[in-house]
C-alpha positions in Angstrom: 156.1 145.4 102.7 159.0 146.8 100.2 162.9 146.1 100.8 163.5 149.6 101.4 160.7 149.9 104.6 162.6 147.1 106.2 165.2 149.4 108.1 162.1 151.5 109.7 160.3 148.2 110.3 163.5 146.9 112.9 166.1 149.5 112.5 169.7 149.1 113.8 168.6 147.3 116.7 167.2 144.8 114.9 169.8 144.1 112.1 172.6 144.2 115.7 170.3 141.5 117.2 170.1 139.8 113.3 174.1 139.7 112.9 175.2 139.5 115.7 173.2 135.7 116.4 174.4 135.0 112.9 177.8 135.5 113.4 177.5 133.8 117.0 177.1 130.2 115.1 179.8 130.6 112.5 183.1 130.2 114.5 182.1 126.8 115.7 180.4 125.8 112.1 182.7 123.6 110.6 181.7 124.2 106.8 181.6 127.9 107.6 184.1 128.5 110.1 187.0 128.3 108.2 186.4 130.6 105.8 186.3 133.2 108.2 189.8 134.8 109.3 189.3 134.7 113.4 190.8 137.9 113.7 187.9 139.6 111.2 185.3 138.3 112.8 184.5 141.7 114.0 184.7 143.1 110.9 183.0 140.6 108.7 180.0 141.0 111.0 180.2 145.1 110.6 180.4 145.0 106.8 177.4 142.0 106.7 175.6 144.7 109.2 176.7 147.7 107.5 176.1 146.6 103.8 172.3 145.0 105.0 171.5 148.2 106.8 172.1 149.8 103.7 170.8 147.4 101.7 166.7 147.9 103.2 166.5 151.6 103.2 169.0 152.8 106.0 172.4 155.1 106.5 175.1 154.3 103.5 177.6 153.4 105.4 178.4 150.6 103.6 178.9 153.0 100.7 180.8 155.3 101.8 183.5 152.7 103.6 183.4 150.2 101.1 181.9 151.6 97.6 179.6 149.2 95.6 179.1 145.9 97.1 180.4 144.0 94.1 179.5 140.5 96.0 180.6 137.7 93.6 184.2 139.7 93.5 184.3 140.2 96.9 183.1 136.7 97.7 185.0 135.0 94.7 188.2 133.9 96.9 186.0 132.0 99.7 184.8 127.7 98.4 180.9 128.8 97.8 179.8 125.1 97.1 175.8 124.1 97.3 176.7 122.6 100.6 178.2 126.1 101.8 175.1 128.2 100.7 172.8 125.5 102.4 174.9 125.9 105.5 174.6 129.7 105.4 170.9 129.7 105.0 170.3 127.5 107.9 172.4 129.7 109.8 170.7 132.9 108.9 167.6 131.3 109.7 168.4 130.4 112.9 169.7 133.7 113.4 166.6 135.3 112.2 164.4 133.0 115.0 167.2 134.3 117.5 166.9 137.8 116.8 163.1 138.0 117.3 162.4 139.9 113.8 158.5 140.2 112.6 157.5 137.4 110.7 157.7 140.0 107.5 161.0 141.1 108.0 162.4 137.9 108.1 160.3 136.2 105.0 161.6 139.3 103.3 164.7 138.7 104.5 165.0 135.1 103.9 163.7 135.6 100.7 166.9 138.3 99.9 169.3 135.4 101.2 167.8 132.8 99.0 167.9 134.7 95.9 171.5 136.4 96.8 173.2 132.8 98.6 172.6 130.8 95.0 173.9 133.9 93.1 177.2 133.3 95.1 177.6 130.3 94.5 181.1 130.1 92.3 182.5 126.4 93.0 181.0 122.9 92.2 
């Protein structure tokens, strides 16, 4: 299975389910927690939805609200240690067991995170 067959694989539905369940562990996470405002909670889990929805094959609307992703600028003011990455992982994980994805979709998924978590990292 490509990246870009992904969206028709789960669809909206299936990146809600994905997000939302990610974004359900994060306020109480206390590497992660804090380095989400808690009155953008709603909107950091609309772009994360909005730019993966995009990101395997479905509706820009990532692009047209945001522009180009540009992740390590946009992700350069938040303390992305190893430790924070880790963290991250495990959540998305966990979120990807809770959201009942096809066992493709989330190794194809996981293997996105992997790949794109290290690339943020930008503290030691």
């Amino acid at each position: 299975m490509s990246e870009g067959d992904l969206y028709a694989l789960i669809g909206e539905d299936g990146f809600h389910r994905l997000v939302a369940a990610f974004y359900r562990y994060v306020p109480k996470d206390e590497i992660l927690g804090p380095m989400y405002p808690a009155d953008d909670l709603e909107g950091a889990e609309q772009r994360l939805r909005d730019f993966l929805i995009f990101r395997f094959g479905g509706p820009s609307r990532y692009l047209e609200q945001r522009g180009h992703p540009r992740l390590r600028m946009r992700h350069f003011s938040f303390p992305i240690t190893q430790a924070a990455r880790d963290r991250w992982l495990q959540l998305m994980t966990g979120a990807i067991k809770e959201a009942n994805l096809p066992p493709e979709a989330g190794a194809l998924l996981l293997s996105f995170f992997d790949g794109t978590t290290t690339f943020l990292i930008n503290r030691e």
